[in-house]
N, CA, C and O atoms as a printed pandas DataFrame, in Angstrom:
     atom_number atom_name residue_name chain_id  residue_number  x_coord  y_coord  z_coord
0              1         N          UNK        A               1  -59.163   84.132  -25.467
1              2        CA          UNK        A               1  -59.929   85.102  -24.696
2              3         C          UNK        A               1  -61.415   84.724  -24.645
3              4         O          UNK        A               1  -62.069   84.908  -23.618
4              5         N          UNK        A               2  -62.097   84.043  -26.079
5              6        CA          UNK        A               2  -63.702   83.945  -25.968
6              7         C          UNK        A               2  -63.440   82.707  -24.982
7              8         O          UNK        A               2  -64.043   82.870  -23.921
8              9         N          UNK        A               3  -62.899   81.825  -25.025
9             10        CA          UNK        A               3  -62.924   80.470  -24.000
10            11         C          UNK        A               3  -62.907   80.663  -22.361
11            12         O          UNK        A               3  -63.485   79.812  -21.685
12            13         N          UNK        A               4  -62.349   81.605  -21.812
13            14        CA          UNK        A               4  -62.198   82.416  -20.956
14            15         C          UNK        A               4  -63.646   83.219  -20.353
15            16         O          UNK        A               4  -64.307   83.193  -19.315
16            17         N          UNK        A               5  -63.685   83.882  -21.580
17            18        CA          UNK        A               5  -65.355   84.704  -21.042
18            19         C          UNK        A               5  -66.304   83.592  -20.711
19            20         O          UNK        A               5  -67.066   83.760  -19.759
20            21         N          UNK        A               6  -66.348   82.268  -21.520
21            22        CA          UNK        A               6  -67.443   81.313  -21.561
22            23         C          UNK        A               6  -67.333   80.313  -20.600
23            24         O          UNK        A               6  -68.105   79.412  -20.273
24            25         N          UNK        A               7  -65.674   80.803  -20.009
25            26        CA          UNK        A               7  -65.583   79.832  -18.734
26            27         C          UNK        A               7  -66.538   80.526  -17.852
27            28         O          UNK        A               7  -67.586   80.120  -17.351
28            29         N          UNK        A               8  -65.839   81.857  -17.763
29            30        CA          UNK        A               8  -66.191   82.872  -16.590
30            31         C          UNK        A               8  -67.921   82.716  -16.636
31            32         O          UNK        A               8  -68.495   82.308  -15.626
32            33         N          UNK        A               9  -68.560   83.005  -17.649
33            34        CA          UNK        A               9  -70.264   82.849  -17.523
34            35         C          UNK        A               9  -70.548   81.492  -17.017
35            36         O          UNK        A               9  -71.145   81.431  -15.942
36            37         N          UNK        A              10  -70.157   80.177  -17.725
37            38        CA          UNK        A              10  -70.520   78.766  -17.408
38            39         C          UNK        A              10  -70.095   78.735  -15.399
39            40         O          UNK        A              10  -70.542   77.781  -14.763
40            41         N          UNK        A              11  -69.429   79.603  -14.799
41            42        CA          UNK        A              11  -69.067   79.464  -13.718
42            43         C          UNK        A              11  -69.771   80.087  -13.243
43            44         O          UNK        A              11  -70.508   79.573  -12.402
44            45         N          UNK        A              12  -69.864   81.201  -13.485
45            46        CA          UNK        A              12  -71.571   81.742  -12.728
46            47         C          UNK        A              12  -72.700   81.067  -12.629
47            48         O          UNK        A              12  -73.406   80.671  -11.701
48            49         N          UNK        A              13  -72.729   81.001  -14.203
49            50        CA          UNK        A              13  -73.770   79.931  -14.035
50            51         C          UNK        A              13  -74.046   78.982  -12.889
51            52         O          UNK        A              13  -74.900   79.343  -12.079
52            53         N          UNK        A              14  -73.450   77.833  -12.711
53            54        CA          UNK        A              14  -73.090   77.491  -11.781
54            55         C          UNK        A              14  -73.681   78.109  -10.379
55            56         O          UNK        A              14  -74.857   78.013  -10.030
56            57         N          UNK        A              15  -72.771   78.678   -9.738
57            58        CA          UNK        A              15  -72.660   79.405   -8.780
58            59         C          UNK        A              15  -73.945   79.522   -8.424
59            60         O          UNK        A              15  -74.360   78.966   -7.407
60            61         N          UNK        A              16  -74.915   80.428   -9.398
61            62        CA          UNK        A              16  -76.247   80.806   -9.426
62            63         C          UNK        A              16  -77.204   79.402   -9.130
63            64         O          UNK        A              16  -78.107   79.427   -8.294
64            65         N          UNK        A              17  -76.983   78.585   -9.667
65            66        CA          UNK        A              17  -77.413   77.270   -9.338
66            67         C          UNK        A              17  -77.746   76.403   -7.961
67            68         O          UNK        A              17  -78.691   75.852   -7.397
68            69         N          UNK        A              18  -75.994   76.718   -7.768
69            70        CA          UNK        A              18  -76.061   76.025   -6.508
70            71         C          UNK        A              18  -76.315   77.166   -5.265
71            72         O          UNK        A              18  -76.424   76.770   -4.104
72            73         N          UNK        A              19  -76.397   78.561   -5.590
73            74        CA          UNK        A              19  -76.962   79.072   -4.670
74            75         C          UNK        A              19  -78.525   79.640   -4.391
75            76         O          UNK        A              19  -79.002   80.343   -3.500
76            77         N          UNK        A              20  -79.092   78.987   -5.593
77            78        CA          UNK        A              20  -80.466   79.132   -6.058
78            79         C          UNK        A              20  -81.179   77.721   -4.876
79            80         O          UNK        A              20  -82.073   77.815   -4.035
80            81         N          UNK        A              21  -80.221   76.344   -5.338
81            82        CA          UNK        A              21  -80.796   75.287   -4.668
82            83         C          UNK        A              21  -80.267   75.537   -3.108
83            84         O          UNK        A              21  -81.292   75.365   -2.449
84            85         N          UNK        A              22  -79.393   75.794   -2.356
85            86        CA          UNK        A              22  -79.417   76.016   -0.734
86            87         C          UNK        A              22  -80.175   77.112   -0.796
87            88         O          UNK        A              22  -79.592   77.889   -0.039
88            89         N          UNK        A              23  -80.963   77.575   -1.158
89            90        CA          UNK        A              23  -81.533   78.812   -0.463
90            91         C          UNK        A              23  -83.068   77.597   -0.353
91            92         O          UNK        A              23  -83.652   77.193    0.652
92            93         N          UNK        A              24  -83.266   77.374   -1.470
93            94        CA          UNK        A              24  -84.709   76.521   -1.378
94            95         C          UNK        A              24  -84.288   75.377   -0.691
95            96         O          UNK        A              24  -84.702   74.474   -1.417
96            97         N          UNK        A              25  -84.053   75.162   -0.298
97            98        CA          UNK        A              25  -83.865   73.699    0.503
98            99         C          UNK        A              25  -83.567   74.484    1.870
99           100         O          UNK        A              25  -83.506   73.626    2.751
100          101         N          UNK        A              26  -83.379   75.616    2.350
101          102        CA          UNK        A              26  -82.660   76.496    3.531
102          103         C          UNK        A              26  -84.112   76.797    4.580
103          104         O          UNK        A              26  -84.219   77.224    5.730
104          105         N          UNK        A              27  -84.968   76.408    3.695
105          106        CA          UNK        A              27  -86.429   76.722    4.239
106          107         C          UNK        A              27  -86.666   78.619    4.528
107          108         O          UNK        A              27  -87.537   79.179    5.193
108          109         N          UNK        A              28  -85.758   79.091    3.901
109          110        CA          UNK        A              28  -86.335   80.652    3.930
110          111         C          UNK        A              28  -87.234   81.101    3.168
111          112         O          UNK        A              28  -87.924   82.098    3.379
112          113         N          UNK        A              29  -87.283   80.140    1.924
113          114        CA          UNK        A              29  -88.728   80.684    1.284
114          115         C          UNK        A              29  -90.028   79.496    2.122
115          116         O          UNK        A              29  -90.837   78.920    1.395
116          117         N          UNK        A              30  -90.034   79.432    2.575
117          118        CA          UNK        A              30  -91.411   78.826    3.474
118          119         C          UNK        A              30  -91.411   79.735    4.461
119          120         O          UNK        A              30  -92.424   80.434    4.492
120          121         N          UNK        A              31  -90.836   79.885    5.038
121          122        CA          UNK        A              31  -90.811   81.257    6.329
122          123         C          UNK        A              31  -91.037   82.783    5.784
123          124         O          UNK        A              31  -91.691   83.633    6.389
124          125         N          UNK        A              32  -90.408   82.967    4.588
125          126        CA          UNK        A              32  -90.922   84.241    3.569
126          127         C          UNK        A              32  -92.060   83.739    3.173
127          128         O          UNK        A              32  -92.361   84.698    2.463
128          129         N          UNK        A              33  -92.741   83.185    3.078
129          130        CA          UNK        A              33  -94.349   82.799    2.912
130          131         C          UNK        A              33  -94.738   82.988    3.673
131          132         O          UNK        A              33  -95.399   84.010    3.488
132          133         N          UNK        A              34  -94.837   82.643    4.688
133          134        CA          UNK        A              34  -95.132   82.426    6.264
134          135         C          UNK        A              34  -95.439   83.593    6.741
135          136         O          UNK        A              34  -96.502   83.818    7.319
136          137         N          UNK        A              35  -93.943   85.000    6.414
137          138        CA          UNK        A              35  -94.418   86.255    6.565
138          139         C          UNK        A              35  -95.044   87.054    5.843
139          140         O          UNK        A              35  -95.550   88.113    6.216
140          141         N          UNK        A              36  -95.053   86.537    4.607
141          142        CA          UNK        A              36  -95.800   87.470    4.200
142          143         C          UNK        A              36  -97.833   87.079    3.975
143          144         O          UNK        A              36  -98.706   87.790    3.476
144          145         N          UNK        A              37  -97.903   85.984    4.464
145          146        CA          UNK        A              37  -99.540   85.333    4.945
146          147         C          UNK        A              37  -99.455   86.211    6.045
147          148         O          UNK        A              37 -100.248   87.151    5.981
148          149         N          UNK        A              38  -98.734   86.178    7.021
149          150        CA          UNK        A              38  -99.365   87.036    8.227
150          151         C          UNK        A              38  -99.193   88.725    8.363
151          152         O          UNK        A              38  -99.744   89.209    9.351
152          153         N          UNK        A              39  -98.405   89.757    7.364
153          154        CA          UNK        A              39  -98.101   90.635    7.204
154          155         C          UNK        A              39  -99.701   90.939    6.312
155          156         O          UNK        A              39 -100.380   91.865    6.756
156          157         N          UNK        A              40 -100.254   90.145    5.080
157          158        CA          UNK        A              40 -101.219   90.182    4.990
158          159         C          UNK        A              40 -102.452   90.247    5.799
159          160         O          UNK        A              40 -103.274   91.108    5.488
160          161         N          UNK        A              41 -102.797   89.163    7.171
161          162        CA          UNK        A              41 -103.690   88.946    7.848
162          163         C          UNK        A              41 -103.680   90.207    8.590
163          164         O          UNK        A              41 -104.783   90.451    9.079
164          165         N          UNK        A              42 -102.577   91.280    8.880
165          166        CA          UNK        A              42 -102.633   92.098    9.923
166          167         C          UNK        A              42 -102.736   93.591    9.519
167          168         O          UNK        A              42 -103.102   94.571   10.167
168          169         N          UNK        A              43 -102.279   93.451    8.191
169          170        CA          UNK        A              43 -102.847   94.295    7.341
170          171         C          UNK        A              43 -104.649   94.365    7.198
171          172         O          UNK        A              43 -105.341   95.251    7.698
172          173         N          UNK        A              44 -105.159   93.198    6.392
173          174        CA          UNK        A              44 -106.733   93.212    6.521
174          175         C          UNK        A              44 -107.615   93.230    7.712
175          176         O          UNK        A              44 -108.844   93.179    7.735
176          177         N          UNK        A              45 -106.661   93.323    8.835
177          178        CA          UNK        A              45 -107.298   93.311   10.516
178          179         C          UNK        A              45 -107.327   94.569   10.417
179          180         O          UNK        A              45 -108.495   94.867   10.167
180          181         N          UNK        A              46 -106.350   95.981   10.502
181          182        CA          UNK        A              46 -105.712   97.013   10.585
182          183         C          UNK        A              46 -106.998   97.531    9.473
183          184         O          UNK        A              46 -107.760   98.274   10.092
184          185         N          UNK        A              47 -107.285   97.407    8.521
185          186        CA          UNK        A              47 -107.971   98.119    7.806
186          187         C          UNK        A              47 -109.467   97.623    7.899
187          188         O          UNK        A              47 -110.428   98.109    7.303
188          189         N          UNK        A              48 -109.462   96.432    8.871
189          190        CA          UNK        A              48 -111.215   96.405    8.943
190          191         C          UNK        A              48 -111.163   97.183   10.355
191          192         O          UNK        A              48 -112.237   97.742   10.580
192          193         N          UNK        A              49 -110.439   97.320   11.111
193          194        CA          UNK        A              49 -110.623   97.924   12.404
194          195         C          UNK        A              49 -110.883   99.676   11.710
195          196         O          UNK        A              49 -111.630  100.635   11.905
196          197         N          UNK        A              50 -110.249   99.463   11.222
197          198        CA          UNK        A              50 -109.905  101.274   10.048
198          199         C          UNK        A              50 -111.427  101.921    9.550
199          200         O          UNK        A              50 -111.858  103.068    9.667
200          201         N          UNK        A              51 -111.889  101.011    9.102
201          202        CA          UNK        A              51 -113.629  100.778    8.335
202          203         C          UNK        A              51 -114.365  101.028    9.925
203          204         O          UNK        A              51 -114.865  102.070   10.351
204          205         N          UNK        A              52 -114.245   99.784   10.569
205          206        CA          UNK        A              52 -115.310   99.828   11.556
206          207         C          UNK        A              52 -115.345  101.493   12.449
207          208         O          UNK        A              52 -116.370  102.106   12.748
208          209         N          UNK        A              53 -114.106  101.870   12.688
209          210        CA          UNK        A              53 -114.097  103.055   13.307
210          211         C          UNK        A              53 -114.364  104.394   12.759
211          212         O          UNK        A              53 -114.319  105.500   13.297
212          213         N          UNK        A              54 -114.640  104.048   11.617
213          214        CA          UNK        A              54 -115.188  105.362   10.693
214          215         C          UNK        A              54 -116.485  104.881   10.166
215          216         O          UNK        A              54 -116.880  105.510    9.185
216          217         N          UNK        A              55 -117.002  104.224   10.449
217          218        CA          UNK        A              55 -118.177  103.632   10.762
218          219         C          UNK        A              55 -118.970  104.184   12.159
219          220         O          UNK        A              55 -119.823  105.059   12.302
220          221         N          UNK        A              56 -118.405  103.416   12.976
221          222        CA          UNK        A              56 -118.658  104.165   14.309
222          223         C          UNK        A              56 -119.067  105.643   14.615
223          224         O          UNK        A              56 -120.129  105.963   15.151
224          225         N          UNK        A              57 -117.963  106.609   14.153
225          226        CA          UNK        A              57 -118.076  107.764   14.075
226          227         C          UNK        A              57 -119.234  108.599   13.462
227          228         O          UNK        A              57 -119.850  109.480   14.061
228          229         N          UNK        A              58 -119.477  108.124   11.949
229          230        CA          UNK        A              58 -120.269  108.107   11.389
230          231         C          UNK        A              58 -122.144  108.102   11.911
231          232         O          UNK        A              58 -123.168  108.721   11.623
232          233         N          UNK        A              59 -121.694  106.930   12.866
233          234        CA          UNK        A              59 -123.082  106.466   13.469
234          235         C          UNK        A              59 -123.359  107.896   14.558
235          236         O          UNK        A              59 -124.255  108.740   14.584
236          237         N          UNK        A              60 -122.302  107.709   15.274
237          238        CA          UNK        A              60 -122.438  108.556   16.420
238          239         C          UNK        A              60 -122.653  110.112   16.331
239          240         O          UNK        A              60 -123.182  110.810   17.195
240          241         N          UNK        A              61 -122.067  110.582   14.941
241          242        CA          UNK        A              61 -122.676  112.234   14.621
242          243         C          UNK        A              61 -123.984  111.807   14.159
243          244         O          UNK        A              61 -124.334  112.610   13.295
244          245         N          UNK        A              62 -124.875  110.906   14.336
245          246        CA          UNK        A              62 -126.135  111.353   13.515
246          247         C          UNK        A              62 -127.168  111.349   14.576
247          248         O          UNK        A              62 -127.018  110.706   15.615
248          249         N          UNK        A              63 -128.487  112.248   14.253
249          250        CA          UNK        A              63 -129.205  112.279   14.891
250          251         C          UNK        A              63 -131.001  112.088   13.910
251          252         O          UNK        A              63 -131.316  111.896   12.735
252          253         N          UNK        A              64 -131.643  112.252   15.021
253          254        CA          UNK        A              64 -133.205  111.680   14.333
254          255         C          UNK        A              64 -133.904  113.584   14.314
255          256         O          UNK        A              64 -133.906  114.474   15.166
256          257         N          UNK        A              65 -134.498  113.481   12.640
257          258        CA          UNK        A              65 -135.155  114.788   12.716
258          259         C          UNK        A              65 -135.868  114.798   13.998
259          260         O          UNK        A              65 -135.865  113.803   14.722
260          261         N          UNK        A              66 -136.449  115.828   14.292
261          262        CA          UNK        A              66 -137.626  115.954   15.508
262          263         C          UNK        A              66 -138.883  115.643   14.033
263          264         O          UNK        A              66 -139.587  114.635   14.080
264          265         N          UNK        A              67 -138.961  116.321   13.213
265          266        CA          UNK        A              67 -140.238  115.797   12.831
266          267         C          UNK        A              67 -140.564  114.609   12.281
267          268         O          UNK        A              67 -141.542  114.028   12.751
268          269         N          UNK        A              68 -140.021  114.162   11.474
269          270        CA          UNK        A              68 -140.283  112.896   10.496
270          271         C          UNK        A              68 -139.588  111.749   11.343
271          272         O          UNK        A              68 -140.081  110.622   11.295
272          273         N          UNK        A              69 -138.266  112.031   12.252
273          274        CA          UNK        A              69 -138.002  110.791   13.364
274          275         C          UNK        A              69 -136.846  110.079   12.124
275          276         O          UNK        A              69 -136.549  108.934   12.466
276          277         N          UNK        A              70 -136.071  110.562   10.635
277          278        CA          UNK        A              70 -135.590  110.006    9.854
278          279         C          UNK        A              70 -133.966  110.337   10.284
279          280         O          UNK        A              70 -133.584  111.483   10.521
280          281         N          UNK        A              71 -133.232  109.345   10.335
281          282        CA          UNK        A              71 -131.786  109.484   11.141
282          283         C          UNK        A              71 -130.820  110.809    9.978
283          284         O          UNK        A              71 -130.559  110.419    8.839
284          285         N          UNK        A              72 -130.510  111.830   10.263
285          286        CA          UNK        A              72 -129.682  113.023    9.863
286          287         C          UNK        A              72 -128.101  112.125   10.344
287          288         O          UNK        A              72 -127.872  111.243   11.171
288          289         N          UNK        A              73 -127.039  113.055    9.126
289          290        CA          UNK        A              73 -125.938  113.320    9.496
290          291         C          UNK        A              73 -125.907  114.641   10.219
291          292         O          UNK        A              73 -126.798  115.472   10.043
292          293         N          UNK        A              74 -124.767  114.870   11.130
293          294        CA          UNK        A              74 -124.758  115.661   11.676
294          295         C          UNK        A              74 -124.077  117.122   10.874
295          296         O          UNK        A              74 -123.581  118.083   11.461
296          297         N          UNK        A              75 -124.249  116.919    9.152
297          298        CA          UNK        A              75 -123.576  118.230    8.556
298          299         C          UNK        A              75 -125.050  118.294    8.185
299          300         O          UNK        A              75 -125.462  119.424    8.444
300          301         N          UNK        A              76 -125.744  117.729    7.817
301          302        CA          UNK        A              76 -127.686  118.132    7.421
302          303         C          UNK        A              76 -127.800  119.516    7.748
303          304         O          UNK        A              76 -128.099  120.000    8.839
304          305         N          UNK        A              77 -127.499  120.160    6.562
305          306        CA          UNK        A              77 -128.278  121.716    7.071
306          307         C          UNK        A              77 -129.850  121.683    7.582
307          308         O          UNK        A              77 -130.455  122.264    8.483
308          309         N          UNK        A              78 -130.334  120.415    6.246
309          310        CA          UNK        A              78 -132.240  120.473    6.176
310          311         C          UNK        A              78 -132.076  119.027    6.153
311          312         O          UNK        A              78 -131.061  118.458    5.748
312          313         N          UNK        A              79 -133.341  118.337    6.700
313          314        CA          UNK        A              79 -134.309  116.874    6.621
314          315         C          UNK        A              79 -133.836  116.949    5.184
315          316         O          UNK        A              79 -133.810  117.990    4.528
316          317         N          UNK        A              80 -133.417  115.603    4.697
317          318        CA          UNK        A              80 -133.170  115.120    3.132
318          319         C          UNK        A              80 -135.264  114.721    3.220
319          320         O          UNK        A              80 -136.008  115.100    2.315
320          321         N          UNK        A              81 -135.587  114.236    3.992
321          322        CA          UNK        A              81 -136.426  113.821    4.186
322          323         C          UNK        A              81 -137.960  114.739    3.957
323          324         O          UNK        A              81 -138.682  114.697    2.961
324          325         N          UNK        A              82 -138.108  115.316    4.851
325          326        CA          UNK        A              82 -139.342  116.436    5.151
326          327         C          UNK        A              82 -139.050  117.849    4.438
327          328         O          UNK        A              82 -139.771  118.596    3.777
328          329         N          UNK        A              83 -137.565  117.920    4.880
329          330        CA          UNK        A              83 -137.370  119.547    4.415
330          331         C          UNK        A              83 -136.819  120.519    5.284
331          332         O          UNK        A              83 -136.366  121.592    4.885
332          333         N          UNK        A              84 -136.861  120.046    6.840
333          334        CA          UNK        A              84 -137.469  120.770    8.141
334          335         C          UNK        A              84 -135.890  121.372    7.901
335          336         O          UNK        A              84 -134.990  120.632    7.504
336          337         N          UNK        A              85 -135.691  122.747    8.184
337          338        CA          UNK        A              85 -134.587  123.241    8.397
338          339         C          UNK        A              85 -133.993  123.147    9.845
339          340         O          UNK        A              85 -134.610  123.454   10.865
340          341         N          UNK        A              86 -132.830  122.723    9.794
341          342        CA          UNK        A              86 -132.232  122.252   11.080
342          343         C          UNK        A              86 -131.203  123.208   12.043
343          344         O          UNK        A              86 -130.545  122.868   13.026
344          345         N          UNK        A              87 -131.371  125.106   11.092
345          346        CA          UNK        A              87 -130.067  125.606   11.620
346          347         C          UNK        A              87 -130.837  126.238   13.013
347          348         O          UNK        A              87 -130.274  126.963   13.833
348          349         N          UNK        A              88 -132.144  125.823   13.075
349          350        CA          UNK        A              88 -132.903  126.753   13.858
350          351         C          UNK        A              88 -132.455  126.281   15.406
351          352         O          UNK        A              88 -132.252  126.988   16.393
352          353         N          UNK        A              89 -132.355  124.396   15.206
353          354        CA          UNK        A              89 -132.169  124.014   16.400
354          355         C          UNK        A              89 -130.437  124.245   17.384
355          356         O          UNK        A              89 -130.103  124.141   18.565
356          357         N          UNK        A              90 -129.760  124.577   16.140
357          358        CA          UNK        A              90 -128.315  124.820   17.188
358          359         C          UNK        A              90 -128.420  126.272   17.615
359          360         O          UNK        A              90 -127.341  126.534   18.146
360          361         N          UNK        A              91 -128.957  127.003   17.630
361          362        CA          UNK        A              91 -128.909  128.573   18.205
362          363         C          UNK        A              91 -129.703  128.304   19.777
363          364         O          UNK        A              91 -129.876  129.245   20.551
């Protein structure tokens, strides 16, 4: 019976071997490289486009106090700057 089990493993063994070497020689791990370099590249595209557009946004709510001329976000209750209270101008 143990000669048996140690066939049965030594035959896997095996098996595992020779299906370890056609897979690498099959060129699927160069092409699984391949995808995953460009699954990467489109990823770091996707998230700088991600940045730049919340960037953008960013730019575009802000405005320049009237007094000091210092660029506000557009949640600025007051000038970080001068002080000038800003709720006066949305009414």
């Amino acid at each position: 019976m143990l000669l048996i089990l140690i066939g049965v493993i030594i035959g896997f063994y095996v098996l595992y071997l020779i299906l370890m070497t056609v897979v690498e020689h099959s060129g699927i791990v160069e092409e699984l490289q391949e995808i995953k370099v460009l699954l990467k590249e489109i990823r770091d595209e996707i998230c700088t486009e991600h940045v730049n557009e919340e960037i953008k946004e960013e730019v575009l709510s802000m405005e320049q106090c009237p007094a000091c001329g210092i660029t506000l976000a557009e949640t600025d209750e007051a000038c970080p700057s001068c002080g000038l209270s800003l709720n006066n101008e949305e009414e």
